[in-house]
N, C-alpha and C positions, 0 to 999 in steps of 0.2 A: 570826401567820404571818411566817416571815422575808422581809426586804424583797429587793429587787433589787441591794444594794451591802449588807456587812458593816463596819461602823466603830465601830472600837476610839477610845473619846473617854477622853485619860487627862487628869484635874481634877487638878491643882497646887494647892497653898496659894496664897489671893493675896486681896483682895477683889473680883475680878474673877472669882472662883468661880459666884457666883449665876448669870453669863448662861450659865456652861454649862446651866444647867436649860432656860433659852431654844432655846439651840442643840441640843439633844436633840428639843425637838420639834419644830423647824424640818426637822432629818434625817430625821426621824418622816414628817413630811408630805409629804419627796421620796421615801420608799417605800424607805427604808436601815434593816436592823435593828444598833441601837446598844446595843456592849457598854462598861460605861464600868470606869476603874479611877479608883482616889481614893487620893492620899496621904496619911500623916497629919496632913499640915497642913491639907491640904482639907477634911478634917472636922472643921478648926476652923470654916468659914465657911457650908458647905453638909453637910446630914445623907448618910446612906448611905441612908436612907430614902426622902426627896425623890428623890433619882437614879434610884433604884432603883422609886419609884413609875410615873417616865416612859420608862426603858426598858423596862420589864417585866420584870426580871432579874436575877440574881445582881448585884451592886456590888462587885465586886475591888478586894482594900484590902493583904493582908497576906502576902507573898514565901513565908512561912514557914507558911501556914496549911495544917493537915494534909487539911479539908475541902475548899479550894479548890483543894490542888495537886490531892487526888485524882481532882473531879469534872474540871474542866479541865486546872488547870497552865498558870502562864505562856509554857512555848511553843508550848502548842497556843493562847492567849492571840494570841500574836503572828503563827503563820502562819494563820490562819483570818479574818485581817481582811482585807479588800481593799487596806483603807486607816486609819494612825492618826494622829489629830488630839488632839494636844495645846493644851488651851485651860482654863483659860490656862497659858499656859510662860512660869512664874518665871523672873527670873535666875540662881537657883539649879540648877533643873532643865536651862534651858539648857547652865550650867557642866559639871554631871555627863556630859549627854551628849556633852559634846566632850570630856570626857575618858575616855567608853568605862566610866563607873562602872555597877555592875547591884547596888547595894547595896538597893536595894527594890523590889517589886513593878515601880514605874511604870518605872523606867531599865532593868530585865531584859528588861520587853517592850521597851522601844524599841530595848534592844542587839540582839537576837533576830528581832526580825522583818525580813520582806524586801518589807514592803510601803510604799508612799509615807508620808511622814511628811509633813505641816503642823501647822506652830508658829506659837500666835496667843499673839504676846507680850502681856505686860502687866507692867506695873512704874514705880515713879518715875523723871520723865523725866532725875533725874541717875543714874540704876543704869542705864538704856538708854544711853545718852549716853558710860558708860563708857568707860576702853582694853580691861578686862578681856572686858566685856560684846560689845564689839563683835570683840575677834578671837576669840571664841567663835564668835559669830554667821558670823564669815569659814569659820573651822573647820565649823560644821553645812550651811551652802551648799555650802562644798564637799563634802560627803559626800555632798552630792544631799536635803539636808532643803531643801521647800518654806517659805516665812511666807507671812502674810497679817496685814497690821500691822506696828506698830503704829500710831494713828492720835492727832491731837494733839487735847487739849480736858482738860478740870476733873479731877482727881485726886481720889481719895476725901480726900488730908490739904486740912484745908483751907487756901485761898491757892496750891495747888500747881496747877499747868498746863503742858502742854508735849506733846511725844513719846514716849507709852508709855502712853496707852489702847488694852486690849483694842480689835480691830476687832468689829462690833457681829453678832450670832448668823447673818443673812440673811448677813452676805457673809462668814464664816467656812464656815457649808451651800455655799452655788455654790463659794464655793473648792476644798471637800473633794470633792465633783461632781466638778467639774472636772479633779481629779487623776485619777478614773477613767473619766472619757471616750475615747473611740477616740481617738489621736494625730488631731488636728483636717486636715481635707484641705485642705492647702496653697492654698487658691481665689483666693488675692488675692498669691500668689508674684509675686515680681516689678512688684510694682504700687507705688506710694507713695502714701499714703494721709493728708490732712491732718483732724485733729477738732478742735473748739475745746468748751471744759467749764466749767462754773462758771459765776459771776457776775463782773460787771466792779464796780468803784468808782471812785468819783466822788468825790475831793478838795471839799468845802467848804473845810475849813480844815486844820492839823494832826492834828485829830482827829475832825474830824465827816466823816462822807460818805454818799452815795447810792449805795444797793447793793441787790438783791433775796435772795429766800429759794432761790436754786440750788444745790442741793448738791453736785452735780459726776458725780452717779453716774451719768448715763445716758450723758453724754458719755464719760466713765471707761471704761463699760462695753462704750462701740463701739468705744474705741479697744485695750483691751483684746480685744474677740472682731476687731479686723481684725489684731492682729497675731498674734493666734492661726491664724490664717487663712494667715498667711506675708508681709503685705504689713509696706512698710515704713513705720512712722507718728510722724509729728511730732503730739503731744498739746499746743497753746497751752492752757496754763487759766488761769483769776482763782484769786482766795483758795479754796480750801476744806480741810475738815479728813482730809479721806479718801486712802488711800495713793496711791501713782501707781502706775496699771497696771505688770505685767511686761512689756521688751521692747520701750519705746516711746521716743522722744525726748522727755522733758518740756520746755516751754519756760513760764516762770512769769510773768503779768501782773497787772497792777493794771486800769489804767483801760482802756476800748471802743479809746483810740487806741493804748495799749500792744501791746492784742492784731490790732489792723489791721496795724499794722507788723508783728508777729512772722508772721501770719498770710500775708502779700507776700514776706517773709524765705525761706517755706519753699517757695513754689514754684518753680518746676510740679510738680505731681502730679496727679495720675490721677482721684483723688478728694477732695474735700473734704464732708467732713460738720459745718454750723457747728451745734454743739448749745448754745453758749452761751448764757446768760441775757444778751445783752450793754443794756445801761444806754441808751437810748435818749436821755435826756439826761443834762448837765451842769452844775455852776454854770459860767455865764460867765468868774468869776473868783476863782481861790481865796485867800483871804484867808492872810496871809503868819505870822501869830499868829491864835491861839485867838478865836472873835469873842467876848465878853465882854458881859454885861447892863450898862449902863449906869445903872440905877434908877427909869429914866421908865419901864418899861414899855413899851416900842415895839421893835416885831419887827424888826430888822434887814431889810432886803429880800434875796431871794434870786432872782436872775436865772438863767434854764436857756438854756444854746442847745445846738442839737439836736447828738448825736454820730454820726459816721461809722456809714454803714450798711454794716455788712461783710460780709453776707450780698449782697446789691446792688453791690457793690463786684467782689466773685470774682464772681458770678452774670455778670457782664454786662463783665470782664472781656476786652478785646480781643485781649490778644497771651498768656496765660497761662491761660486759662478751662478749670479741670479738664474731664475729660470728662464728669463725673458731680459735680454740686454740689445737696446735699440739704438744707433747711434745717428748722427744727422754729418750727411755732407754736402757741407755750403761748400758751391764748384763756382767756377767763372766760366768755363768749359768742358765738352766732351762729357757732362752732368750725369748721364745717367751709365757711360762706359767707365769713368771713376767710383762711380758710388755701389757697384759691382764687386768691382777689385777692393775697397774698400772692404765689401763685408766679410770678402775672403779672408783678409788678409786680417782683421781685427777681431774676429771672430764672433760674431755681431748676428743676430738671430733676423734684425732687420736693418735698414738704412733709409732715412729720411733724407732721400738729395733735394736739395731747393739750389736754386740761381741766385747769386750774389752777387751779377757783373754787374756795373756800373749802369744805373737807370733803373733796376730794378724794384730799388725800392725797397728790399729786404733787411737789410742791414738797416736798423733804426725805425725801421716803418709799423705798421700793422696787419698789414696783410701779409699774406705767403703761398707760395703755390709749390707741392708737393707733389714727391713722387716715392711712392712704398717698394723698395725694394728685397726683396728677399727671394730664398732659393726657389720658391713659388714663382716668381716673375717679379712682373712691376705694374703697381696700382696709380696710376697716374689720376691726381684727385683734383678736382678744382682748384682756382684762387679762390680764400677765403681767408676770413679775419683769422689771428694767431687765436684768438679763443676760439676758436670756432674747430681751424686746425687742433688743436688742443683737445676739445670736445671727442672730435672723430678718433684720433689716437688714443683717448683712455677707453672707447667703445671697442676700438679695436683690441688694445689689451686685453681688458674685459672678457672678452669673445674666446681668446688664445689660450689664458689660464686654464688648469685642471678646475675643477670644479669646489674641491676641497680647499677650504680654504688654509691659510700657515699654521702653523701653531705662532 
């Protein structure tokens, strides 16, 4: 049965080929029926079979094919998708489309059709990195092509790392979503809107530090659905490997005190949501060289004094105290009797507890299962995707504001 959304997924050569199989049935499971096309390089990496197992359907491969122009044809190819995602988009493929080439199946649809296009780049981070690559890139933005990616980490060659890993099949799906959702009702117009994301670190030495397992997405992903919303958002994050939202002010940290200050920097606003993992402690003092085993066997000492609490900080905030400051507690335990004491105590208008014990998935994953807590009670909301969570939180916000909007 065809789904609710039609998306043309065109598979490039690349080794970044296999997670299209991923992201097929990711599309699958949001109720989108997916037609795919494969160039010939693609079926170096991934079969027409495999594809074609998980769509259900014909696997469009060949411009010139007498049976496929006559059943379909690539322009009935092209206007009959809602929406086409290209994944992965080579450097190459990229190059073509900006120069308007329709020399095989995959570039005819994308010259042809009149519906949104997202591009999930993939490529070595010196071919991304390019001049060529990058006024391509300037060229297909400006025609109105979406991306999503690329994201930095391990390259298939190995020793290779950098800028231009594919983004990973989940957030490729809500991307493509995304593109055909109702233009999103402005609800946070006019508002300023602060998030904090990630993990913080913590200097031992030059090279060691204290850091957690946060991968940035949920905070990513609120600051993302608030500026979809129309507000205007300063995103403080720590290290992570995932893109920056569209449309936000990034601001980049290292350590708990980096992000206190940047966090002070951007006010006043209207809202602050601190979703950070922030590092609760510190070494005392960081050692100025690499600390070195000496041969006795004896542990070096490691001294922590506690880091600013910045959630506590804005919460309780005298001359500058959003009107709306949310803060999240990832618990391993007693989840919703700490995330209580939490709001008391940090002066927090609400508190997102989520579970971070081990198996759950949170820490690094995409899903999240929530529980809203404030002086009202506790709104305990389904497992759903971190966009999805995201979504529901800026409705909520939304809802909570006075009417009037900031100056």
């Amino acid at each position: 049965m065809a789904g609710r959304h039609r998306i043309l997924l065109v598979i490039a050569g690349g080794i970044a080929a296999y997670k299209a199989l991923d992201l097929i049935r990711r599309l699958r499971e949001r109720d989108c029926d997916v037609r795919a096309v494969m160039t010939r390089s693609a079926q170096e990496f991934v079969t027409p079979l495999a594809v074609g197992a998980l769509t259900g359907g014909t696997v469009f491969a060949d411009l010139f094919s007498r049976e496929e122009e006559h059943d379909v044809g690539h322009i009935r190819l092209a206007r009959e998708a809602d929406a086409v995602v290209v994944a992965p988009a080579t450097a190459d493929l990229m190059a073509r489309m900006a120069g308007g080439h329709a020399d095989d199946l995959a570039t005819a649809v994308l010259l042809a059709t009149r519906a949104p296009v997202l591009l999930a780049p993939a490529m070595n981070p010196a071919m991304w990195s390019h001049p060529a690559t990058a006024r391509n890139v300037a060229t297909l933005r400006g025609d109105g092509v979406r991306f999503i990616g690329p994201a930095r980490g391990e390259m298939a060659e190995a020793g290779e790392g950098g800028l231009g890993r594919m983004a990973e099949a989940l957030e490729i799906a809500e991307a493509a979503l995304a593109l055909l959702a109702p233009p999103a009702a402005q609800s946070l117009a006019g508002r300023r809107v602060l998030v904090t994301s990630g993990p913080t670190v913590e200097a031992i030495d030059p090279v060691r530090y204290i850091a957690n397992r946060s991968s940035g997405k949920q905070g990513h992903g609120i600051a993302a659905a608030a500026a979809a919303a129309g507000a205007a958002v300063t995103l403080v994050s720590g290290p992570v490997t995932i893109p920056d939202p569209p449309g936000v002010t990034m601001v980049r940290v290292q350590s708990a005190r980096d992000m206190l200050a940047a966090v002070e920097a951007a006010l006043p606003v209207d809202v602050a949501v601190m979703a950070a993992a922030v590092a609760d402690w510190r070494p005392a003092h960081e050692a100025a060289g690499k600390i070195k085993k000496d041969g006795s066997g004896a542990v070096p000492p490691l001294s922590l004094i506690e880091n600013p609490d910045i959630l506590a900080t804005i919460g309780r905030h005298h001359a500058l105290r959003p009107r709306l400051v949310v803060g999240f507690a990832a618990e391993t335990a007693d989840l919703l009797a700490n995330a209580g004491r939490k709001l008391k105590a940090k002066g927090a208008d609400w508190i997102l507890a989520n579970d971070v014990s081990e198996g759950s998935g949170v820490m690094g994953g995409d899903r999240n299962t929530i529980s809203l807590v404030s002086a009202a009670g506790v709104d305990a909301w389904p497992t759903m995707s971190k966009a999805e969570v995201a979504g529901r939180l800026v409705a909520r916000i939304a809802a909570a504001l006075p009417r009037e909007a900031s100056a």
